[in-house]
N, C-alpha and C positions, 0 to 999 in steps of 0.2 A: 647714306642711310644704311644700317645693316640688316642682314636678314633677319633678324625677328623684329625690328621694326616695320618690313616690309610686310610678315604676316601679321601682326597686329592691325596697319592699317587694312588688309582687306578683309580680315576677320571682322573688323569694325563693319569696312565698308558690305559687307554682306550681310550680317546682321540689321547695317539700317536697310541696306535695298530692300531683304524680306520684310522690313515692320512697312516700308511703305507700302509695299506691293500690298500685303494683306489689308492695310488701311483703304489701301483705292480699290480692290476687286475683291475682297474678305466677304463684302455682304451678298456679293455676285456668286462668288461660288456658293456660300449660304443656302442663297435660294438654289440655284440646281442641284445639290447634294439632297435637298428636302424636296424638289419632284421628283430627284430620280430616287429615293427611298420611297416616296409614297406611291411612284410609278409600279414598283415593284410589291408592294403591298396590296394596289389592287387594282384591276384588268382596266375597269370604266378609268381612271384617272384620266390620262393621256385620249383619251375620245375627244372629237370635235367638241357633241356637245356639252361634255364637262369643263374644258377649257374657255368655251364660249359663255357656262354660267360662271367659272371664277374671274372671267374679265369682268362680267355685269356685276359681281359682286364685288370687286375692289372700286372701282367705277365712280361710287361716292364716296367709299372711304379717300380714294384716290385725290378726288378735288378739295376735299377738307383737310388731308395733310398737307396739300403743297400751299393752301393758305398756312397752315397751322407754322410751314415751312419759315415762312417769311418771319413771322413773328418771333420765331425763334432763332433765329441771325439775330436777332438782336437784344436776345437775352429774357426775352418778354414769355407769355403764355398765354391762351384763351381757352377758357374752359366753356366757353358760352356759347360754342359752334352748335351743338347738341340742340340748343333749345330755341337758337335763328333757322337750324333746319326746319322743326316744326313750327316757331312762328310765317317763314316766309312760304313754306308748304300750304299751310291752311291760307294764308291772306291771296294768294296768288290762285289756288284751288276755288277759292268763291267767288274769284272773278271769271273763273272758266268751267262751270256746272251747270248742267241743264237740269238741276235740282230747286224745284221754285224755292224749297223750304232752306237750303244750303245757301242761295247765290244773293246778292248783294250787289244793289245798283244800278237792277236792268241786266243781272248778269244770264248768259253768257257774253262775256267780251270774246273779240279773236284771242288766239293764244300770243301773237305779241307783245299784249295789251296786259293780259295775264304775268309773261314771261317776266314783263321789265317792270311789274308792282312785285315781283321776288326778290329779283335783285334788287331793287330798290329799300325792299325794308332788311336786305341783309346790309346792305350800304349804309342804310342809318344806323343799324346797331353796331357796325365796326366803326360808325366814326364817332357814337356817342361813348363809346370802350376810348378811342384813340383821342378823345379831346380830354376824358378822366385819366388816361393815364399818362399821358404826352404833357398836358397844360398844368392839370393839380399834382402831380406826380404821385399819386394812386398806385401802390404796386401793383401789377398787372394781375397776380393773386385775385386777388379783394377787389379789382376793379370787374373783371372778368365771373366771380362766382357772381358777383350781384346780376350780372347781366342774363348772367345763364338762369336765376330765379326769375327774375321779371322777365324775364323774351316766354318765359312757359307760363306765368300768369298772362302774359297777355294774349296766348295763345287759348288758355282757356278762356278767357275773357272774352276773346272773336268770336271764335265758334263753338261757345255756350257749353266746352265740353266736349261736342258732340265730332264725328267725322264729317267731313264736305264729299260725300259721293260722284258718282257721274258726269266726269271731266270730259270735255268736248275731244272728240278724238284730234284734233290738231293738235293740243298739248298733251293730250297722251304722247304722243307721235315722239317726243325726246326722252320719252324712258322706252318704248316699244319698238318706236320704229328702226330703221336702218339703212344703212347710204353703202351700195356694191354688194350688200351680206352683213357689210359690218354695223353693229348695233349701238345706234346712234350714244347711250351712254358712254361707251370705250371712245368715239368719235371726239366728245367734250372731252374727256380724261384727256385726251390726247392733244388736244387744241389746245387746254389749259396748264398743258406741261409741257409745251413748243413755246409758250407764250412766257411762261414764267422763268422755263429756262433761260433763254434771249433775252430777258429783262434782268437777272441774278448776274449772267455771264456777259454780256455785250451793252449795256448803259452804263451810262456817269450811276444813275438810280442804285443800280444793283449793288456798284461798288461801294458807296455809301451806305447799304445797309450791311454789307461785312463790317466795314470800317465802324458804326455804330456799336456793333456787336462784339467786335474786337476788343475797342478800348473806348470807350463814348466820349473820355474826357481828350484822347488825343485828337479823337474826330471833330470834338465842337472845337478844338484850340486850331485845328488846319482850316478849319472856314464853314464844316457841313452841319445842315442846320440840324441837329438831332433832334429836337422836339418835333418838327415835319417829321423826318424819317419814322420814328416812332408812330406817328398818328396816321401814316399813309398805311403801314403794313396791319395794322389794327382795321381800317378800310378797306381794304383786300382781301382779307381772313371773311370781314361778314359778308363782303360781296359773293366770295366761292361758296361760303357758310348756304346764303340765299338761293345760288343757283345748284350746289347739293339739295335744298328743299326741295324745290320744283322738279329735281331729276329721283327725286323718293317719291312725290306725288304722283306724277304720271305713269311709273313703274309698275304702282302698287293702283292707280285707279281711282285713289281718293287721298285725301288730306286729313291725316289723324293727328289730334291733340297730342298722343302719347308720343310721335314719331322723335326719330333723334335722341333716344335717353340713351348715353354712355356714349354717344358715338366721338363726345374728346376725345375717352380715354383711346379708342382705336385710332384716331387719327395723332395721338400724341406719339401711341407706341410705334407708326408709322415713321414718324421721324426722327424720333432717338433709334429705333432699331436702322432706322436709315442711314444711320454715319454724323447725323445732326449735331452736334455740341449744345447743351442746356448752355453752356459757360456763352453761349451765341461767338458769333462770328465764324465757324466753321462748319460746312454743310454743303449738302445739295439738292436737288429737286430729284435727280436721276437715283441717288439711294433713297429717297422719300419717295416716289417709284415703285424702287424694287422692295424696300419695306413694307407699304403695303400689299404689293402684289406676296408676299412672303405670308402676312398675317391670314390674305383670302386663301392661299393655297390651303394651310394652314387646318385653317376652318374647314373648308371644303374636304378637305384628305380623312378628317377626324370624324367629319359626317358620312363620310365612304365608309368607314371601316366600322360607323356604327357605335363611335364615344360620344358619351353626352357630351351636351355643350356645357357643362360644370366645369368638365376637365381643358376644355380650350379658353377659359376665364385663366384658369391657374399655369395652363403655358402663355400665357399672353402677358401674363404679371409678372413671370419668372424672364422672357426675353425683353421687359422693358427695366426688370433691375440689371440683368445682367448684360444689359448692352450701355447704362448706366455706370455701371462699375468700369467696365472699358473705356469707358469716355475719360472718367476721372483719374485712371491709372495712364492713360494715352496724355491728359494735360500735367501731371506730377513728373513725366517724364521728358517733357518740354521742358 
């Protein structure tokens, strides 16, 4: 081989080492160059308790991307997370009120009792998504906006409109309370991104849902059942969708009809700004993660320094085209 073959090849090879490195740590440094700019912007940033409210405030975005996660390995979308927050907020709130005019049933129930009628109707509504879109093949589109209209008529429909007030303090207790200091919302975030991690990275499951997301038609011809795959991860989305309700319910003290509007679109830009691939089959929980945690710093830096939130709409639109365009220039170049 002669020497400028030899520097060709490491020119190559340097060039790719860099597009990888910034592929796997690009979104890492991302977020530290935007706390240590807004660090220096302004004094409170970096304090205890401003770090302590942008953990509470990624917290539920947090759990609704790493569902949103799943769905999108495999090429899919849900726009309907939004409107399972506030259905399974309000249904789960009227079981745990000591409001005679609010509660329902004999309510107050314990908050267990409360907890698992959340998850429970975010579990129907991801599996009534995952059987329309898995079984009639429904593009997830169209299957998802209907869902995201009827989950909020029915929310109004429950609770007449009105909010579910004065929630038993045991279920306040997962939006307020805390385990060592640490405040039990970050505690879920945290659980539910150990769990999802371990379930994407280390089961037959996880691998299946790349492999769906990858190429669905090689996937069904190797033996994996893709219609499950599809209807499991759609089950998943409303279950996290569900327990984001009830972790907005307890936070804020009551159960509002209006809760969860837009909050897709936050948890979408969570995981494309994560590293995610729309194209499905490439991604991870850990840049879904730090995508959200990017959005909350974000919000939070912009309300430090005193910009309306108009303007955090229009970076939020602008880092979800443009980490978009990355994606589709990263796959052109495959």
């Amino acid at each position: 081989m002669s020497l400028s073959d030899n520097k060709t090849a490491t020119s190559w090879f340097s060039s790719d080492r860099r597009r990888l490195l910034i592929q796997e740590y690009g979104i890492f440094l991302a977020f530290l160059l935007l706390s240590f700019i807004l660090s220096l912007s302004n004094e409170y940033f970096l304090t205890s308790g401003n770090i302590s409210n942008i953990l509470l405030q990624t917290s539920i975005n947090g759990v609704l991307a790493i569902g949103m996660t799943f769905v999108i390995l495999t090429r899919g979308i849900d726009l309907s997370v939004g409107s399972v927050v506030a259905l399974a907020g309000i249904v789960s709130g009227s079981l745990a009120t000591t409001s005679a005019t609010a509660g329902v049933f004999g309510a107050p129930y314990p908050a267990p009792v409360a907890l698992a009628a959340g998850i429970l109707v975010g579990l129907a509504c991801g599996t009534i998504v995952g059987i329309i879109v898995s079984r009639f093949a429904v593009p997830a589109f169209v299957a998802t906006l209907g869902m995201l209209s009827a989950a909020r008529g029915m929310t109004l429909i429950y609770g007449g409109g009105k909010p579910v007030p004065g929630l038993i303090p045991d279920f306040r207790w997962i939006g307020t309370g805390n385990i060592i200091g640490i405040p039990m919302p970050v505690i879920i975030l945290a659980v539910v991104f150990f769990v999802s991690w371990w379930v994407l990275n280390r089961t037959r499951f996880g691998r299946y849902i790349y492999a769906v997301g990858g190429n669905p038609h090689a996937a069904k011809t190797s033996g994996i059942n893709v219609t499950r795959i599809r209807f499991l991860v759609y089950t998943i989305s409303g279950a996290l969708s569900g327990l984001a309700g009830m972790m907005l319910s307890a936070r804020t003290g009551s159960a509002l009809p209006q809760a969860g509007v837009a909050y897709e679109l936050d948890a979408i830009a969570a995981v494309v700004i994560g590293g995610t691939s729309l194209s499905g089959g490439v991604g991870r929980v850990t840049g879904t993660l730090i995508g959200a945690l990017i959005i909350g710093v974000m919000n939070n830096g912009l309300d430090l320094l005193g910009i309306q939130s108009y303007y955090q709409q229009v970076l939020k639109g602008a880092l979800i085209v443009g980490a978009v365009m990355l994606d589709q220039k990263r796959n052109q170049g495959q």
